[in-house]
Backbone as JSON Lines, residues from 0, in Angstrom:
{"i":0,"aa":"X","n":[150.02,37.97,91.23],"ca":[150.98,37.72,92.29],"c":[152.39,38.01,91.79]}
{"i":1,"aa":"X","n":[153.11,38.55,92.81],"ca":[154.66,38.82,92.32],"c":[155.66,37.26,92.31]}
{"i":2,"aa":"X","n":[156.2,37.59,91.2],"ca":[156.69,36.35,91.24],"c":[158.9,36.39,91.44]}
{"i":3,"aa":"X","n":[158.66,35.37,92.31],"ca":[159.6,35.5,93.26],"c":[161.19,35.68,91.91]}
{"i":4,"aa":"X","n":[161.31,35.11,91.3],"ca":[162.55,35.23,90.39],"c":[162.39,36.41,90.01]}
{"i":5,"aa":"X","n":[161.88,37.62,89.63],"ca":[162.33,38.88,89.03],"c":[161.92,39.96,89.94]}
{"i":6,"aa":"X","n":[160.34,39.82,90.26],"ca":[159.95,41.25,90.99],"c":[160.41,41.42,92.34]}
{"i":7,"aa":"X","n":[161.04,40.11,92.83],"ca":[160.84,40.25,94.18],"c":[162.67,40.88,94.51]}
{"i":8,"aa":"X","n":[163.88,40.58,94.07],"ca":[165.08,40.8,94.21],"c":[164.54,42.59,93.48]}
{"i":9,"aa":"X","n":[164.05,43.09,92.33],"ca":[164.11,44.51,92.34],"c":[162.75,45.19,93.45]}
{"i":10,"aa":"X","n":[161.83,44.41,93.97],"ca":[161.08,44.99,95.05],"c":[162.24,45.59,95.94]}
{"i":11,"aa":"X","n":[162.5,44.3,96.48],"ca":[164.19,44.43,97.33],"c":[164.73,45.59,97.32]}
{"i":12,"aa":"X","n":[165.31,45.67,96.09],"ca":[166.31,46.82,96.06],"c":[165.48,48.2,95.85]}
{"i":13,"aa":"X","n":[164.39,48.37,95.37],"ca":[163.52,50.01,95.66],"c":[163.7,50.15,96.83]}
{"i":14,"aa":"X","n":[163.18,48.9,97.88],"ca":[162.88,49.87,99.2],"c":[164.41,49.65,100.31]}
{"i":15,"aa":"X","n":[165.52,49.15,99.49],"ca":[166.53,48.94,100.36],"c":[166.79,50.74,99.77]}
{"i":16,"aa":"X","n":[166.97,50.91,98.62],"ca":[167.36,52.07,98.24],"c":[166.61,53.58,98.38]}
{"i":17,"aa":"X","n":[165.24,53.07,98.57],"ca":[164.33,54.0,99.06],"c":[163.55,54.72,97.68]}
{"i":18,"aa":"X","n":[163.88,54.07,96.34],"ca":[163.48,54.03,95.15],"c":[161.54,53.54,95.22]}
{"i":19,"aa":"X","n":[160.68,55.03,95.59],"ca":[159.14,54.55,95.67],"c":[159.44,53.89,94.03]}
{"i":20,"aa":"X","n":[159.21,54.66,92.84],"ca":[159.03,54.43,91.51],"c":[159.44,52.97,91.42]}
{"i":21,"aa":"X","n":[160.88,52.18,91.62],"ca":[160.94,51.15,91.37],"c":[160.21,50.13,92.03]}
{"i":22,"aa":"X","n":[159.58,50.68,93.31],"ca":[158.87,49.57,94.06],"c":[157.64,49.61,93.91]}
{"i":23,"aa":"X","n":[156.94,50.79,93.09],"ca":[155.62,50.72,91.97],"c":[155.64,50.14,91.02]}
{"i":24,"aa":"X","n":[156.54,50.07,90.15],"ca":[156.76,49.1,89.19],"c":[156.75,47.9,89.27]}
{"i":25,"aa":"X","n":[157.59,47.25,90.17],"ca":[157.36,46.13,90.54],"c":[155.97,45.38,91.12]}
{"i":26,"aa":"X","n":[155.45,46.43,91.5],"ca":[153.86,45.94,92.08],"c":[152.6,46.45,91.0]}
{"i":27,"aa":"X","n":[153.26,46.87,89.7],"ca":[152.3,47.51,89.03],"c":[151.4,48.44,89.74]}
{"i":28,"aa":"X","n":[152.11,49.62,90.49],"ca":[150.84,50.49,90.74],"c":[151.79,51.78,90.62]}
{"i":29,"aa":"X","n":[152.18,51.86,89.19],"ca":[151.77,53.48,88.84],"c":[151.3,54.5,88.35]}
{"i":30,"aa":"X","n":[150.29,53.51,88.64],"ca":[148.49,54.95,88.39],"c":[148.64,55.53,90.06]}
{"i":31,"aa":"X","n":[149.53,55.29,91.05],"ca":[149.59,56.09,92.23],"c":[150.45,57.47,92.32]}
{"i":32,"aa":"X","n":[149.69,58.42,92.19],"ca":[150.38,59.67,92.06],"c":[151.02,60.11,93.59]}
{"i":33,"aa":"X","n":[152.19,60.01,93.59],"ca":[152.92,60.86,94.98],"c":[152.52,62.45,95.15]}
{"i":34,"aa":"X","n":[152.03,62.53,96.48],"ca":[151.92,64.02,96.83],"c":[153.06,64.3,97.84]}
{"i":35,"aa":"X","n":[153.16,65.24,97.65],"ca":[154.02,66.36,98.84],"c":[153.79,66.54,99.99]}
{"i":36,"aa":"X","n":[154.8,66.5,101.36],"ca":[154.14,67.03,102.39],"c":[153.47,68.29,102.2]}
{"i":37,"aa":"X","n":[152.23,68.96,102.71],"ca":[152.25,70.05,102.66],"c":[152.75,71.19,103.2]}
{"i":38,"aa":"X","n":[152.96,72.42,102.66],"ca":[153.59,73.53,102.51],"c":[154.77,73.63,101.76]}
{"i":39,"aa":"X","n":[155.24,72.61,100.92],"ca":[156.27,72.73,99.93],"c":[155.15,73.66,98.55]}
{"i":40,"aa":"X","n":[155.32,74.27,98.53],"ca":[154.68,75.81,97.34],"c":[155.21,75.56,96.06]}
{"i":41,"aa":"X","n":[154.47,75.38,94.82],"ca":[155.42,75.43,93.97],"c":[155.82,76.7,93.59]}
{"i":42,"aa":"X","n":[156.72,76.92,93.15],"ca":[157.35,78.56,92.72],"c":[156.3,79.41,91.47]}
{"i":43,"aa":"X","n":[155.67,78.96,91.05],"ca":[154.79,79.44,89.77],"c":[153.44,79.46,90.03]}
{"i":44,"aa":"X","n":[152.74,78.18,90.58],"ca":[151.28,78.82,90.87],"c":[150.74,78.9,92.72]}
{"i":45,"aa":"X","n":[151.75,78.66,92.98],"ca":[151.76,78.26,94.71],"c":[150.71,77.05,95.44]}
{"i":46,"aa":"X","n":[150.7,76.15,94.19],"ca":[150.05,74.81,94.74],"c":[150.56,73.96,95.68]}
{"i":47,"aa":"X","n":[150.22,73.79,96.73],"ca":[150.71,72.69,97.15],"c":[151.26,70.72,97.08]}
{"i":48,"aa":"X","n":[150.37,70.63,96.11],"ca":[150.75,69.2,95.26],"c":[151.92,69.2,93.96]}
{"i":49,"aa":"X","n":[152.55,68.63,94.55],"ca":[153.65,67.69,93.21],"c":[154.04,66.26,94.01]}
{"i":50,"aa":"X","n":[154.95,66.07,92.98],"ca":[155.31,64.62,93.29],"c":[156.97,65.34,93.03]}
{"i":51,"aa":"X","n":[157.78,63.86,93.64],"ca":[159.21,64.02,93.66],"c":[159.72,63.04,92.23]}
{"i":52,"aa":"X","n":[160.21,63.69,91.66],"ca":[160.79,63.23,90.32],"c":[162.05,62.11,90.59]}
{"i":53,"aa":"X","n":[163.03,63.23,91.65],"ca":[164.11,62.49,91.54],"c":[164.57,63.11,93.15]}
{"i":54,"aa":"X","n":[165.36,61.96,93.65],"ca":[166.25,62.21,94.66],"c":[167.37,62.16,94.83]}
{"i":55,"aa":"X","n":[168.25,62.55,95.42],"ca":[169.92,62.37,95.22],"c":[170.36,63.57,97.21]}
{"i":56,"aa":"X","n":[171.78,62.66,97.02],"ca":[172.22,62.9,98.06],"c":[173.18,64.57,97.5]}
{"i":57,"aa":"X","n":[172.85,65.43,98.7],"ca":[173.89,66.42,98.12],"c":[174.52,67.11,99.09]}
{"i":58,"aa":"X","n":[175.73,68.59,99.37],"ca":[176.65,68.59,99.63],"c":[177.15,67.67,100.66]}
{"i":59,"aa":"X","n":[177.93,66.78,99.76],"ca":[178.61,65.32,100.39],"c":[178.11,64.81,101.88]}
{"i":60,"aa":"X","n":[176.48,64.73,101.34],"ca":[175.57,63.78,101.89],"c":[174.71,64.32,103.06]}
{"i":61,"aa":"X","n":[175.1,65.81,103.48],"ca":[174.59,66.87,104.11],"c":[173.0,67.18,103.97]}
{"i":62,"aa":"X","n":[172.67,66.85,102.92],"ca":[171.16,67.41,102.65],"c":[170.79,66.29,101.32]}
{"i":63,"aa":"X","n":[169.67,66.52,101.17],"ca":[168.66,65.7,99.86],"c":[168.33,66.53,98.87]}
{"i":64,"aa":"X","n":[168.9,66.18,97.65],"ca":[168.2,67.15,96.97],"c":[166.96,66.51,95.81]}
{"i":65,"aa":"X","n":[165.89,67.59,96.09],"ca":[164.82,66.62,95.27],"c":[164.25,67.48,94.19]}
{"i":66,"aa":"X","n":[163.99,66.66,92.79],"ca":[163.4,67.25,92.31],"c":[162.09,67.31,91.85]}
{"i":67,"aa":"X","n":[161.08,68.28,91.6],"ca":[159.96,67.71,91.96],"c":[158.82,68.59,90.39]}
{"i":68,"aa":"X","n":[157.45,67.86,90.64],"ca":[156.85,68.49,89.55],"c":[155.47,68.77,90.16]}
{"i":69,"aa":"X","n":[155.13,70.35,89.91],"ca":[153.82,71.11,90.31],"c":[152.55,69.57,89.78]}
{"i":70,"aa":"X","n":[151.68,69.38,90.17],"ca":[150.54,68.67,89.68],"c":[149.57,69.34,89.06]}
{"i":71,"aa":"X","n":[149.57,70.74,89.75],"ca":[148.83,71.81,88.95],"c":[149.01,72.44,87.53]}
{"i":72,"aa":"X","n":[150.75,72.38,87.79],"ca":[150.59,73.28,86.19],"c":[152.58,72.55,85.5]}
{"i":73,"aa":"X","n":[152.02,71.75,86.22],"ca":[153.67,70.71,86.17],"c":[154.66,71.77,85.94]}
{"i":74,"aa":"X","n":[155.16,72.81,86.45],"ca":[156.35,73.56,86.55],"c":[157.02,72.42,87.72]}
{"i":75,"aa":"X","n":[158.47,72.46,86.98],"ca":[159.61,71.59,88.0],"c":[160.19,72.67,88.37]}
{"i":76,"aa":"X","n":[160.66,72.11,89.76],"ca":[161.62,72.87,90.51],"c":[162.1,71.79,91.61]}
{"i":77,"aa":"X","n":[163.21,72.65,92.5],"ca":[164.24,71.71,93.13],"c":[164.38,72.1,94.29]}
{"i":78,"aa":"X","n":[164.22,71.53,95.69],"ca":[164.03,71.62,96.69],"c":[165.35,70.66,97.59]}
{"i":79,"aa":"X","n":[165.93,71.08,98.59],"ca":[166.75,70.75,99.67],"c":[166.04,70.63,100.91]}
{"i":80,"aa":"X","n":[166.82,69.12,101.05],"ca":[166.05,68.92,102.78],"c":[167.2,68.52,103.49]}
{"i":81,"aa":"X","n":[167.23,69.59,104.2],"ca":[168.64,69.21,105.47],"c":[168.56,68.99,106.78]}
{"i":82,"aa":"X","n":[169.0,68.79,107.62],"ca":[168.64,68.5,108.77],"c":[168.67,69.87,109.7]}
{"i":83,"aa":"X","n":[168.04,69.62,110.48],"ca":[167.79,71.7,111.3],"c":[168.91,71.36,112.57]}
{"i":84,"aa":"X","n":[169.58,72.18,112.44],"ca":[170.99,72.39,114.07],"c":[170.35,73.27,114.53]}
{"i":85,"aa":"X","n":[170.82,73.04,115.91],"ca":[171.17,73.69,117.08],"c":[171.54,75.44,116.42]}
{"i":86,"aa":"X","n":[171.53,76.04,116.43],"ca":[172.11,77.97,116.65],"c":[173.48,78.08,117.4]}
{"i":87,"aa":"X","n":[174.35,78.19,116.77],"ca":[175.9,78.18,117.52],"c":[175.55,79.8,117.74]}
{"i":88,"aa":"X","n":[176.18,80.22,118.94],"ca":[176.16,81.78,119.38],"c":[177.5,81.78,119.58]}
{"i":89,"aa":"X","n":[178.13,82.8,118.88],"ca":[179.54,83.41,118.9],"c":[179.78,84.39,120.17]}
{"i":90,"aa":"X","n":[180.52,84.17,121.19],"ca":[180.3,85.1,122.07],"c":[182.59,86.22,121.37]}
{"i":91,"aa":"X","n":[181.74,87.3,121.31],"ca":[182.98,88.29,120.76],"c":[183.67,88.66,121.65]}
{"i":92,"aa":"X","n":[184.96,89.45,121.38],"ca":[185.97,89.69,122.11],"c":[184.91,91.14,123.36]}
{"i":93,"aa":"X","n":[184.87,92.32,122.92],"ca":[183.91,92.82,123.38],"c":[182.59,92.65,124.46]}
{"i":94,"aa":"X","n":[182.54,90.89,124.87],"ca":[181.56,90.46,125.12],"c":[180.23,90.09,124.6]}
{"i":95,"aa":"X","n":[179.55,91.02,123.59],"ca":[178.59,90.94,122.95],"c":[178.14,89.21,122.0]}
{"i":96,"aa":"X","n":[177.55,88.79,122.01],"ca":[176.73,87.64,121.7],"c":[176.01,87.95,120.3]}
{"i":97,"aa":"X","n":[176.62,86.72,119.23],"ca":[175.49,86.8,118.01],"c":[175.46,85.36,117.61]}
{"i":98,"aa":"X","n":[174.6,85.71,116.45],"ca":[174.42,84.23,116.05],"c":[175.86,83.66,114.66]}
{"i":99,"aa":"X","n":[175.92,82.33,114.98],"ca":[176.95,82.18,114.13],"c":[176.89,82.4,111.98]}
{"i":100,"aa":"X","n":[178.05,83.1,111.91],"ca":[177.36,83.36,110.61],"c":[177.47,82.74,109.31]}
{"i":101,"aa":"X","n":[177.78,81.66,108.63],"ca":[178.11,81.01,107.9],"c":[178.91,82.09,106.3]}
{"i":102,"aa":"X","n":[177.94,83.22,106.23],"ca":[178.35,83.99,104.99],"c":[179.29,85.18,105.57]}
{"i":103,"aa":"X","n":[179.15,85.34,106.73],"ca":[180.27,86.15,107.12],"c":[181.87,85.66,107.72]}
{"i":104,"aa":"X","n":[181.72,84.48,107.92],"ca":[183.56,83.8,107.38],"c":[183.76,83.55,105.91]}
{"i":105,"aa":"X","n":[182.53,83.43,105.54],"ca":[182.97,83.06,104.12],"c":[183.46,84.38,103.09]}
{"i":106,"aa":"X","n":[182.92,85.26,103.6],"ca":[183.24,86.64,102.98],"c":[184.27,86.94,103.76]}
{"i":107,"aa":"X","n":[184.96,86.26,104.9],"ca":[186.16,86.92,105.23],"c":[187.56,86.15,104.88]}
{"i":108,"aa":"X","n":[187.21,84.66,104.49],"ca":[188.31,83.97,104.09],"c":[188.4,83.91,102.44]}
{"i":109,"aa":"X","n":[187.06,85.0,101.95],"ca":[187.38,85.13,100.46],"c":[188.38,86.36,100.32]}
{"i":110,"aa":"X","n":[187.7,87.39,101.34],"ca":[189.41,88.29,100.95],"c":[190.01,88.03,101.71]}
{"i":111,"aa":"X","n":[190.63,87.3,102.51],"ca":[191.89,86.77,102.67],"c":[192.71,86.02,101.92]}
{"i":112,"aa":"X","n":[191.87,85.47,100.87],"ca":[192.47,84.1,99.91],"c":[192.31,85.04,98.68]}
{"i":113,"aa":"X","n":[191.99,86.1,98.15],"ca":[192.09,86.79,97.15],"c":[193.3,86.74,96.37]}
{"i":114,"aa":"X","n":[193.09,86.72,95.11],"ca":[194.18,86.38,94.2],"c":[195.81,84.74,94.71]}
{"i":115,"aa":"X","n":[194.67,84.26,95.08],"ca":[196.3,83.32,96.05],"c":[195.95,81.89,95.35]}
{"i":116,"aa":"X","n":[194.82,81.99,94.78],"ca":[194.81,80.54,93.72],"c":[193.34,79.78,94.21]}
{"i":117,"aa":"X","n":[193.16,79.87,95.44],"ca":[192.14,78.77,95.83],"c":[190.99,79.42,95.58]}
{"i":118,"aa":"X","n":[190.47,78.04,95.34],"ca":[189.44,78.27,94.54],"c":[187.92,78.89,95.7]}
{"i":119,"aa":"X","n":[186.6,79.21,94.9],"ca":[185.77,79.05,95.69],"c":[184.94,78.02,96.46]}
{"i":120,"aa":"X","n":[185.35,76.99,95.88],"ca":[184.74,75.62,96.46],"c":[185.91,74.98,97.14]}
{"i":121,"aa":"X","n":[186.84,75.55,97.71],"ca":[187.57,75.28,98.55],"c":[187.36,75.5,99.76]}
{"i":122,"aa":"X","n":[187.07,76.89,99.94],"ca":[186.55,77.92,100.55],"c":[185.0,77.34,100.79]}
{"i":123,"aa":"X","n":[184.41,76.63,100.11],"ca":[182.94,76.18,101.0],"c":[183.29,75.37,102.01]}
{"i":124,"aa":"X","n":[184.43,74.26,101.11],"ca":[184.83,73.0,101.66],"c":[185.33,73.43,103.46]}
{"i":125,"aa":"X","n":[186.33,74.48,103.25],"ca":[186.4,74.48,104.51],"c":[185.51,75.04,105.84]}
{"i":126,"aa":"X","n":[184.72,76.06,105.02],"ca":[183.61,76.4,105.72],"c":[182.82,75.47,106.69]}
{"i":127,"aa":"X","n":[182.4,74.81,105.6],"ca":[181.64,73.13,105.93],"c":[182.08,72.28,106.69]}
{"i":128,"aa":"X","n":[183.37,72.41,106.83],"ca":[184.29,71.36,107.56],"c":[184.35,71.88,109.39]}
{"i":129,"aa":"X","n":[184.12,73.34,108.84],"ca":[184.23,73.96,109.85],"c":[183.01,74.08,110.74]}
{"i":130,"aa":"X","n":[182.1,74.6,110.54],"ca":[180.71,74.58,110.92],"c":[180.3,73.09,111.29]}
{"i":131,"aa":"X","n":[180.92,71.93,110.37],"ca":[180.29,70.86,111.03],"c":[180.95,70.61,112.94]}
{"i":132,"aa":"X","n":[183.02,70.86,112.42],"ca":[183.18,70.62,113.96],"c":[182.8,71.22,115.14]}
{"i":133,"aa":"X","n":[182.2,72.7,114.83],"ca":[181.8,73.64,115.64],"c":[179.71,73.0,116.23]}
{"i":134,"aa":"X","n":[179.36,72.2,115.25],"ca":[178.02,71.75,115.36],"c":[178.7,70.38,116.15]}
{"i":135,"aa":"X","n":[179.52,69.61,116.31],"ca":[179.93,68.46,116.86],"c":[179.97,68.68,118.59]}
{"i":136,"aa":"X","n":[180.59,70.32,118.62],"ca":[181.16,70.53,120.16],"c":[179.81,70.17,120.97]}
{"i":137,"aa":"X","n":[179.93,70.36,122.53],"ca":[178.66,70.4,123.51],"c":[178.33,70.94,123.43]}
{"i":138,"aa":"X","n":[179.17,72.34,123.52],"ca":[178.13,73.49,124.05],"c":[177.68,74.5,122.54]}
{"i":139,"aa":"X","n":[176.85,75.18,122.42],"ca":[176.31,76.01,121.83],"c":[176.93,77.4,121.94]}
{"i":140,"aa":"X","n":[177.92,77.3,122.5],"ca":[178.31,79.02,122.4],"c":[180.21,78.57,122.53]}
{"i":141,"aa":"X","n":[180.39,79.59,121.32],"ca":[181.68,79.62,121.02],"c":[182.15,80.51,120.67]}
{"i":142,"aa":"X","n":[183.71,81.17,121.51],"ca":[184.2,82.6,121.34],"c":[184.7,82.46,119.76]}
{"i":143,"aa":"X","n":[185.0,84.09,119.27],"ca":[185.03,84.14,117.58],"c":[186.44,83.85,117.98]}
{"i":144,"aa":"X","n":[187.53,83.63,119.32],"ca":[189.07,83.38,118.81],"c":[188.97,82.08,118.43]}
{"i":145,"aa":"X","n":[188.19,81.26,119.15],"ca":[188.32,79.43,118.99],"c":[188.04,79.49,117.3]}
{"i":146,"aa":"X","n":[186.99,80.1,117.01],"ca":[186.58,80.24,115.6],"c":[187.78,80.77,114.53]}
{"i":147,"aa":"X","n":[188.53,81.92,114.87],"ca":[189.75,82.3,114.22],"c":[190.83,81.34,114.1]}
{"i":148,"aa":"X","n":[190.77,80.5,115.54],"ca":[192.28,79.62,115.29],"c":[191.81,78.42,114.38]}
{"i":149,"aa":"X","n":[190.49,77.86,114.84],"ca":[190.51,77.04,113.53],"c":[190.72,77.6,111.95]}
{"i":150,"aa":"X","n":[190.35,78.26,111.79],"ca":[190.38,79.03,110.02],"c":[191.61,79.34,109.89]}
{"i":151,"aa":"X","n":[192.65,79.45,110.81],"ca":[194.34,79.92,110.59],"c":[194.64,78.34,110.9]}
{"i":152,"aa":"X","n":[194.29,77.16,111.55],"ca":[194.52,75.73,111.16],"c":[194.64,75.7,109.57]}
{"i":153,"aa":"X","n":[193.71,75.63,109.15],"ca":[193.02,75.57,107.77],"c":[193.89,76.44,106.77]}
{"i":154,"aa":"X","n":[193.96,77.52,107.13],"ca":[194.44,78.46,106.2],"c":[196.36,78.08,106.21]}
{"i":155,"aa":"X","n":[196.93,77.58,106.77],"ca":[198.24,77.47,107.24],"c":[198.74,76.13,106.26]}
{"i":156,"aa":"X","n":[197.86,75.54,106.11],"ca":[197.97,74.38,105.23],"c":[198.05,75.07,103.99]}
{"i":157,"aa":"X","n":[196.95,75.71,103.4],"ca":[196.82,76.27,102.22],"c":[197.53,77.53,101.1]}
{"i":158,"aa":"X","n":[198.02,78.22,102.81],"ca":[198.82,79.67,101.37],"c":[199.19,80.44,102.57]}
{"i":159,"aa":"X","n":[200.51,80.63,102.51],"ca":[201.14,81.47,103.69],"c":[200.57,82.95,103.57]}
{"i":160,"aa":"X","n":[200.29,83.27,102.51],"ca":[199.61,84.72,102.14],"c":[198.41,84.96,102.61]}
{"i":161,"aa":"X","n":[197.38,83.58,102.59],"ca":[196.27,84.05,102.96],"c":[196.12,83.64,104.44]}
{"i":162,"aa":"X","n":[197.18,83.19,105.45],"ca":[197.28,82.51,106.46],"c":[197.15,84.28,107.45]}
{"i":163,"aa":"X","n":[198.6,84.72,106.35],"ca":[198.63,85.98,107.34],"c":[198.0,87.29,106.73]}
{"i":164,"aa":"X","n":[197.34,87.35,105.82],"ca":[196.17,88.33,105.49],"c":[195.22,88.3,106.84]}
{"i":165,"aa":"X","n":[194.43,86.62,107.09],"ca":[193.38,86.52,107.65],"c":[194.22,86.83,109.04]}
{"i":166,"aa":"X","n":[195.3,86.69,109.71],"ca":[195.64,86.85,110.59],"c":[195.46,88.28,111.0]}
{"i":167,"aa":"X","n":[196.19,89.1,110.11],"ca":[196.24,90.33,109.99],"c":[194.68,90.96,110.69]}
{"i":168,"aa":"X","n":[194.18,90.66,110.12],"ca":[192.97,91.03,111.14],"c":[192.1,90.17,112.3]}
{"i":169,"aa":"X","n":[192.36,89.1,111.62],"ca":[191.7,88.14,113.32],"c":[192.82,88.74,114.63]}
{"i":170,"aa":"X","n":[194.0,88.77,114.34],"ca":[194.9,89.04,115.32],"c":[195.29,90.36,115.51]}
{"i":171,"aa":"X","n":[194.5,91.55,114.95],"ca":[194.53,92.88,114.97],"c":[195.58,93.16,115.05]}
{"i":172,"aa":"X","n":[196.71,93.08,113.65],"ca":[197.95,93.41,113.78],"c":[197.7,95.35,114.41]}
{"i":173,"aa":"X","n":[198.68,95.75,114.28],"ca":[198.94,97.24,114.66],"c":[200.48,97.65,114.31]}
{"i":174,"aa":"X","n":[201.36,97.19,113.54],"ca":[202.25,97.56,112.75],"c":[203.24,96.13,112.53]}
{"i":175,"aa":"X","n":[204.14,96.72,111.08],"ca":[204.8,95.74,110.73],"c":[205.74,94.47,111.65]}
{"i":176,"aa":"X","n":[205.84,94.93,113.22],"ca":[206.55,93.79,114.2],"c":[205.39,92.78,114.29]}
{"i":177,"aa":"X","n":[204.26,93.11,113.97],"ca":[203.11,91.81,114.64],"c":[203.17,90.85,113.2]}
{"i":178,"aa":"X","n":[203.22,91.45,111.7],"ca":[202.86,90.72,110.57],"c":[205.08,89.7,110.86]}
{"i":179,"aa":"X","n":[205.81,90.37,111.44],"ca":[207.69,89.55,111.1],"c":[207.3,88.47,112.01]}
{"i":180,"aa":"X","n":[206.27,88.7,113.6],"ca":[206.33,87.5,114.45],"c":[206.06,86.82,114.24]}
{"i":181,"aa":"X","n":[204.29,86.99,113.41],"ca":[203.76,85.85,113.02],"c":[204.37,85.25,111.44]}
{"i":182,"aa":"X","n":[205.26,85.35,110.79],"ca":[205.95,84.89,109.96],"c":[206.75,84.26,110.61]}
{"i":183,"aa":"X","n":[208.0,84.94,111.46],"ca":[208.79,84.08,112.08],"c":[208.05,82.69,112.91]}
{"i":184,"aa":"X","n":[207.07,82.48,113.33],"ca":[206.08,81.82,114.16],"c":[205.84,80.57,112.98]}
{"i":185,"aa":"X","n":[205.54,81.06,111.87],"ca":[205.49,80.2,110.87],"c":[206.46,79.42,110.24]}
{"i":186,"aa":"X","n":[207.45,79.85,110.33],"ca":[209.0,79.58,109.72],"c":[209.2,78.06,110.99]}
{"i":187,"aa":"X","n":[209.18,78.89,112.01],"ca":[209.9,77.86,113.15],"c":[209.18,76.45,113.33]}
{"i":188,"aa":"X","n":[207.43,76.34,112.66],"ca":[206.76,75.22,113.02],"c":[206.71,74.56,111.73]}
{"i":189,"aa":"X","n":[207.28,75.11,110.74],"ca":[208.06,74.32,109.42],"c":[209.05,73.73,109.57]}
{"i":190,"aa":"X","n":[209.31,72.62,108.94],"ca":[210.58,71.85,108.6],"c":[211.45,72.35,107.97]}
{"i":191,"aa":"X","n":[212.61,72.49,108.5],"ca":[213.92,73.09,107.64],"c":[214.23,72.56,105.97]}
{"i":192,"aa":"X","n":[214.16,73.33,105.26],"ca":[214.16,72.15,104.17],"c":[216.01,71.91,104.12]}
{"i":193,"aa":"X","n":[215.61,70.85,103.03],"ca":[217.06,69.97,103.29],"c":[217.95,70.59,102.2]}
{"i":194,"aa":"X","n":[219.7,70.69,103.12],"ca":[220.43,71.04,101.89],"c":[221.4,70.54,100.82]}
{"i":195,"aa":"X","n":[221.67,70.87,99.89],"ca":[222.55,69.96,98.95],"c":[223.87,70.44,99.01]}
């Protein structure tokens, strides 16, 4: 029988925490081997059985990351479980309809931010930030300008260079008066700095 002063406060905390291993321990049963849902494959002999080694929360709490061990030929490997969205459809200037692309802003706010300091995990960060508010809206379909003005939100904070690089083409400059407006545009929604 479990006895209430030790096993029962860490029973507690396995299954408050979701810790199976500690709540085997506590009940003495780990001669119970954990299996896998099936169709998780291991990468080496394509068995379907392992067990989960370890769990942890990952990009800032977005997904699970687990790690796990073949039963067949115990090769470890590491598996993500995220939650499945909705399909955002970008409807384009052109009219034409696609699906939203996560690696194609990201490849466009990397050369925009080229040589300007920020880093690449900045650049996820806002990605992420971004895609989540765009997964928040009602509807499922969103023009690529709503999509541009947020990333020039974002980018306006971060580096006047890469504000109006990315502009430069979200806003299809066509000669040097479109890159002075949108500078001047920038100047005027800044604070004057102060003089001595």
């Amino acid at each position: 029988m479990i006895q209430e002063s030790t096993a029962l406060p860490r029973l507690k905390a396995g299954l408050f925490f979701g810790n199976f291993q500690a709540w085997t321990s506590c009940l003495n049963l780990e001669h119970i081997r954990l299996r896998s849902e099936p169709g998780v494959q291991c990468p080496s002999c394509q068995n379907t059985d392992s067990r989960v080694l370890e769990s942890r929360a990952a990009d800032g709490g977005r997904s699970v990351r687990r790690r796990r061990e073949c039963l067949n030929c115990e090769f470890r490997f590491t598996t993500y479980e995220r939650v499945e969205t909705m399909p955002i459809t970008v409807l384009k200037r052109n009219g034409s309809r696609e699906s939203f692309s996560r690696s194609k802003l990201l490849h466009g706010l990397s050369r925009a931010c080229e040589k300007t300091g920020i880093t690449a995990t900045k650049l996820e960060e806002i990605v992420d930030e971004l895609e989540l508010t765009l997964q928040q809206r009602n509807g499922r379909e969103v023009t690529s300008h709503d999509i541009g003005e947020l990333v020039l939100e974002q980018l306006k904070e971060l580096s006047e260079v890469a504000y109006v690089r990315f502009a430069s083409v979200y806003k299809q400059f066509r000669g040097v008066n479109d890159f002075v407006k949108t500078l001047e545009g920038m100047n005027t929604s800044k604070p004057p700095l102060a003089t001595v």
